[in-house]
C-alpha positions as CSV (number, residue, x, y, z in Angstrom):
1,X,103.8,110.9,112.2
2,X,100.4,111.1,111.6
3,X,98.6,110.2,108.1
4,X,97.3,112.4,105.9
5,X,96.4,112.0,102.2
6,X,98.3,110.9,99.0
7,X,98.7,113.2,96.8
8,X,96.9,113.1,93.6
9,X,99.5,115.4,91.3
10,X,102.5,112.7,92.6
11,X,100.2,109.6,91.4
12,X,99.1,111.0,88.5
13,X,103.2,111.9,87.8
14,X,104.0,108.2,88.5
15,X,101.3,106.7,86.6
16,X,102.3,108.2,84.0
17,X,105.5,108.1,84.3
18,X,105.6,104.2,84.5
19,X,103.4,104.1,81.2
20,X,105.4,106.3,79.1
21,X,108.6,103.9,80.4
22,X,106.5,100.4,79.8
23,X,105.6,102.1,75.6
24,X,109.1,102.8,75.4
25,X,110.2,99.2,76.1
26,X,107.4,98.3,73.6
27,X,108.8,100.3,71.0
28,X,111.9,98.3,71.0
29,X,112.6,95.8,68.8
30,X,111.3,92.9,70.9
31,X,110.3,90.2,68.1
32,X,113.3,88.4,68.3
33,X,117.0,88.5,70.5
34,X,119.0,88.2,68.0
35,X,117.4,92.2,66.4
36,X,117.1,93.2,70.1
37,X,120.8,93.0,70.3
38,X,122.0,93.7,67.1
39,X,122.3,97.1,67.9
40,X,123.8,98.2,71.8
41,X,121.2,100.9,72.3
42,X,118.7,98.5,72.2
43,X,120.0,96.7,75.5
44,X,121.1,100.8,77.2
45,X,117.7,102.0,76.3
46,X,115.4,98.9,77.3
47,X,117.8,98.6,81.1
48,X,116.6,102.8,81.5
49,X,113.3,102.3,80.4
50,X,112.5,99.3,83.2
51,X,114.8,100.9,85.8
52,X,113.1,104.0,85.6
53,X,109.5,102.2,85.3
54,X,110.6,100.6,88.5
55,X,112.0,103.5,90.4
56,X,108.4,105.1,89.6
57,X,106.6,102.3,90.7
58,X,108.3,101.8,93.6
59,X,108.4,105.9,94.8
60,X,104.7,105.7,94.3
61,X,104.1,102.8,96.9
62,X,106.7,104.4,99.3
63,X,104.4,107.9,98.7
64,X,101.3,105.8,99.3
65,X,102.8,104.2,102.6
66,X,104.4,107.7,104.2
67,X,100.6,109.7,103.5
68,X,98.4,107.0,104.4
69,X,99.6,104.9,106.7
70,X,102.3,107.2,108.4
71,X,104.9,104.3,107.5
72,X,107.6,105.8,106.1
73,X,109.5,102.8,104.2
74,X,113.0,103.4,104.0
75,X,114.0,100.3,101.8
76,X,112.7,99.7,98.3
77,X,112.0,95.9,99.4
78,X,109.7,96.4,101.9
79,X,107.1,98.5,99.8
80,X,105.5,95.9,98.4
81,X,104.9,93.9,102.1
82,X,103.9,96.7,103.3
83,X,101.5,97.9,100.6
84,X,99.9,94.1,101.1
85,X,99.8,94.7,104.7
86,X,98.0,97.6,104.8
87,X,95.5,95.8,102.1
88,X,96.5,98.5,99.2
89,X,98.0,95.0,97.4
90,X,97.4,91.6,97.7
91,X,100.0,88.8,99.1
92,X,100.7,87.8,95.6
93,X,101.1,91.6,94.4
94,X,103.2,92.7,97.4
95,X,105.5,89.9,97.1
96,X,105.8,90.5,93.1
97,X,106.4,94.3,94.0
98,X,109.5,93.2,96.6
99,X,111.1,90.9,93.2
100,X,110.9,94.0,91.3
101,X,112.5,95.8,94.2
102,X,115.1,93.7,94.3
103,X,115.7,93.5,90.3
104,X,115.7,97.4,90.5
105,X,118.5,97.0,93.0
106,X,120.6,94.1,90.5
107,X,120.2,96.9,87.6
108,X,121.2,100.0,90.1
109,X,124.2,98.4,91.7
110,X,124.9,94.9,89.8
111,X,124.3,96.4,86.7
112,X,127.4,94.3,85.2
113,X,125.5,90.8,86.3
114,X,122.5,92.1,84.4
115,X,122.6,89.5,81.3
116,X,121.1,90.7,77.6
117,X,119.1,87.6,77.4
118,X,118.0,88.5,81.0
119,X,117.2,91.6,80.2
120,X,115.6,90.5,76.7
121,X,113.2,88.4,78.6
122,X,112.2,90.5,81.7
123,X,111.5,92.9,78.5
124,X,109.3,90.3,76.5
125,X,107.3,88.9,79.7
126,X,106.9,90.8,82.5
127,X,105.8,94.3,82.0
128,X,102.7,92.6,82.6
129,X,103.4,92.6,85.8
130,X,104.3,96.1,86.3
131,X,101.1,97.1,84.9
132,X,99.5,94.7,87.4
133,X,100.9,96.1,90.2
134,X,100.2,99.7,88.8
135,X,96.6,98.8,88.0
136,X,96.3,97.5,91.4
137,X,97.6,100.4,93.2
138,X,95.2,102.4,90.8
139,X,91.8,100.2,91.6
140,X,93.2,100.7,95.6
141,X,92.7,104.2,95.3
142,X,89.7,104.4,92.9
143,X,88.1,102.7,96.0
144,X,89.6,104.9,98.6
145,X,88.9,108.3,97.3
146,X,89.4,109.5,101.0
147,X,92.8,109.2,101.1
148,X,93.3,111.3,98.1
149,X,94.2,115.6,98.2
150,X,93.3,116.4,95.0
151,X,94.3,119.8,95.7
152,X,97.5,121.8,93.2
């Protein structure tokens, strides 16, 4: 397999995808647990909203790797070591990318170990870190402009 260049339409998709899943969480009733649970939806909506913002995330890397690099990752987990190897993350960002691989994987098939206080916190303090990794991803590619079809 040899590389050939991300495509701009299916980052532009992700990116957006992962911000529009990040406000929704936001729009939540985050202030306090006790509201946050009160109502069932709550907990249904805010476990979609990062599954999906993870999913995106995650298919964007695995996008970045296959195009560019010609290292088709088969394994959610890997992505982020692989996006730190090939220098599109750094160490600390590629290892935070493979936690959030492997939380996507407790929500998609441990769904029932998934706590709402676990859930409430992920929620409350670490979308930051999704939007790290996004932003980092995003300032990779700013900086790479080759490895970009901006073609439809």
């Amino acid at each position: 397999m040899n590389p050939s260049q991300i495509r701009a339409a299916i980052v532009t998709e992700r990116i957006a995808w992962i911000r529009k899943m990040i406000e929704g969480i936001r729009r939540l009733p985050l202030s306090n647990y006790e509201e946050f649970v009160s109502d069932s939806r709550n907990i249904a909506a805010a476990e979609s909203y990062l599954r999906r913002a993870l999913e995106a995330i995650l298919d964007l890397g695995r996008h970045i790797l296959a195009k560019a690099f010609s290292s088709p990752v088969t394994e959610y987990k890997e992505i982020g070591k692989f996006l730190a190897e090939n220098g599109v993350l750094n160490k600390s960002n590629g290892e935070l990318l493979r936690q959030m691989a492997g939380y996507r994987n407790r929500l998609v098939h441990f769904y029932h170990e998934v706590s709402e206080r676990e859930l409430f916190d992920i929620c409350t303090n670490y979308l930051a870190d999704i939007e790290d990794v996004t932003n980092n991803i995003l300032n990779w590619l700013k900086n790479h402009p080759e490895k970009l079809n901006c073609e439809i």
